[in-house]
C-alpha positions as CSV (number, residue, x, y, z in Angstrom):
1,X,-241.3,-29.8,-45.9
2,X,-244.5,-28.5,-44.6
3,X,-247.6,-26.9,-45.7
4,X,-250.0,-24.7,-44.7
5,X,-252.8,-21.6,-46.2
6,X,-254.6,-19.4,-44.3
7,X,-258.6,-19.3,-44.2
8,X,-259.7,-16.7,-46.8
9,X,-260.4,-14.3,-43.8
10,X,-256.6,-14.2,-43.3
11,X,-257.1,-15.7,-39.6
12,X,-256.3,-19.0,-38.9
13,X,-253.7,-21.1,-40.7
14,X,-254.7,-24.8,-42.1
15,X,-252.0,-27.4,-42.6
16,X,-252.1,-29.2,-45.8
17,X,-249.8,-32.2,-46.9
18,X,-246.2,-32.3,-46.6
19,X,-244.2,-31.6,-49.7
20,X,-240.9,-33.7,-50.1
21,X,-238.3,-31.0,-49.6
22,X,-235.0,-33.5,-50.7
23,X,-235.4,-32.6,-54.6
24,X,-235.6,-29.1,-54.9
25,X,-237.4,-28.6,-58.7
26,X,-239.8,-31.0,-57.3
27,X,-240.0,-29.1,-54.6
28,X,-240.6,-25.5,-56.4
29,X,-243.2,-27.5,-58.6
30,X,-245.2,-28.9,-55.6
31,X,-245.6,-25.4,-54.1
32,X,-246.9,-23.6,-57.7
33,X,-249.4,-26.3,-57.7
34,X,-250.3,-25.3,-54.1
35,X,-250.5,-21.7,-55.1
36,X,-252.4,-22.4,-58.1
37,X,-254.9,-24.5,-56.4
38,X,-255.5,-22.0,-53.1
39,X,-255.1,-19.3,-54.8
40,X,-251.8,-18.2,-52.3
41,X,-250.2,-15.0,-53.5
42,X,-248.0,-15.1,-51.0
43,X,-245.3,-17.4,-49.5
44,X,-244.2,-17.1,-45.8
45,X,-241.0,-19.5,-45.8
46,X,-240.0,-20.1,-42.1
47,X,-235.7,-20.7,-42.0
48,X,-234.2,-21.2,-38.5
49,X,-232.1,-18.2,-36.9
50,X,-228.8,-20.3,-35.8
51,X,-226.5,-17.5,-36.9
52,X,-225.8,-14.0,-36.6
53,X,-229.1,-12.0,-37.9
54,X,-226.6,-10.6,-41.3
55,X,-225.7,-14.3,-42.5
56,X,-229.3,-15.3,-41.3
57,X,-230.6,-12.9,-44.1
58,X,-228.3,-13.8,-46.6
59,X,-229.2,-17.4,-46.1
60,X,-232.7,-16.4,-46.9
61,X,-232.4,-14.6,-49.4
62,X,-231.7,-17.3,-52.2
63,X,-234.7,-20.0,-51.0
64,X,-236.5,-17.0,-51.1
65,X,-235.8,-15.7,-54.6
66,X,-236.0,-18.7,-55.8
67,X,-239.5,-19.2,-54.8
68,X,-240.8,-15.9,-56.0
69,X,-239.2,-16.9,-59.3
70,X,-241.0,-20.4,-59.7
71,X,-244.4,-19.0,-58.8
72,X,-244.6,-15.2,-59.4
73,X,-245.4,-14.7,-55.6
74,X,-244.2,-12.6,-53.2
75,X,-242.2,-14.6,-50.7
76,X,-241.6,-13.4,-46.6
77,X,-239.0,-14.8,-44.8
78,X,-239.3,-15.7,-40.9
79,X,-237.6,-17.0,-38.1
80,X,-239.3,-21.1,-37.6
81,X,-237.2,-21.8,-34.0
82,X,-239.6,-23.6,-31.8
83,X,-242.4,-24.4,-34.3
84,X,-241.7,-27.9,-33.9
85,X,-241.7,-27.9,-30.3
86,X,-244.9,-26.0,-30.2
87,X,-246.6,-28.1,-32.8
88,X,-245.8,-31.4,-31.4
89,X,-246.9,-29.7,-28.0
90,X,-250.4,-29.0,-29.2
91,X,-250.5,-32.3,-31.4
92,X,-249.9,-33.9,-27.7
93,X,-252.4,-31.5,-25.9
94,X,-254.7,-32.8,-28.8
95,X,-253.9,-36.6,-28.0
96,X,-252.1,-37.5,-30.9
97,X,-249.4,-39.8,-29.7
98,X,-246.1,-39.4,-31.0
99,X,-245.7,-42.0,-33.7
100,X,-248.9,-40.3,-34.9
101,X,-247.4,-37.1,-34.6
102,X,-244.4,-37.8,-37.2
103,X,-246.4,-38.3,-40.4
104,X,-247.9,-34.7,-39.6
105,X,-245.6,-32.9,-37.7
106,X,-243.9,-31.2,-40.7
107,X,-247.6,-29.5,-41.7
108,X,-248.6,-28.8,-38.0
109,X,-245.3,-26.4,-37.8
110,X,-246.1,-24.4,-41.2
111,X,-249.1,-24.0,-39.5
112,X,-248.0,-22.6,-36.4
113,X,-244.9,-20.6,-37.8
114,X,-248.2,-18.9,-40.6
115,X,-250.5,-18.5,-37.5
116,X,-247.8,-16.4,-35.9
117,X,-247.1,-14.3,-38.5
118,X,-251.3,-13.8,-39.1
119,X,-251.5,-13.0,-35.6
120,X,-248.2,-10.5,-36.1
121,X,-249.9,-9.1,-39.2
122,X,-253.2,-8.5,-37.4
123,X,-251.9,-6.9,-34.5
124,X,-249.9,-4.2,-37.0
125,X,-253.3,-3.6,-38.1
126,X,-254.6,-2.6,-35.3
């Protein structure tokens, strides 16, 4: 599963390792750590939309609750279609070749999927 935190300016996003994403306590460990040590207070979990938008929600709804529960953050659901494709589009624009791309590409979407919704966020500001 990827990984990414924003800048402390709240304007770009910064991939950080992948987190393994098969065991799931592991899983909710890993990311306290990460919130502990960048000082995150809150999660932005990216779940695709393949379904009507009702059973989309309720499919969110218990990854997201359990994350708030594990680390006492606040946790924002969002629609990831595409990242991938856009990640591994810039990682290519960038000259990373493809084999390269795998190890990272996990990371490079959290990033795009949290620069989206920092670029969402700052344009509600506005």
């Amino acid at each position: 599963m990827g990984a990414a935190v924003s800048d402390e300016l709240g304007a770009m996003a910064h991939p950080r390792p992948a987190l393994d994403g098969q065991n799931r306590k592991a899983l909710l460990t890993g990311l306290s750590a990460l919130a502990e040590a960048e000082g995150i207070t809150l999660f932005v979990v990216g779940l695709p939309v393949e379904m009507a938008a009702e059973g989309w929600r309720r499919s969110a709804r218990l990854p997201a609750e359990a994350l708030a529960n594990a680390t006492g953050r606040s946790v924002e659901v969002l629609d990831e279609r595409l990242t991938t494709v856009e990640a591994a589009r810039r990682m290519s624009e960038a000259g990373k070749r493809r084999r390269a791309q795998q190890a990272s590409i996990d990371s490079a979407s959290a990033a795009v999927l949290l620069q989206a919704w920092l670029d969402a966020r700052r344009g509600r500001a506005r």
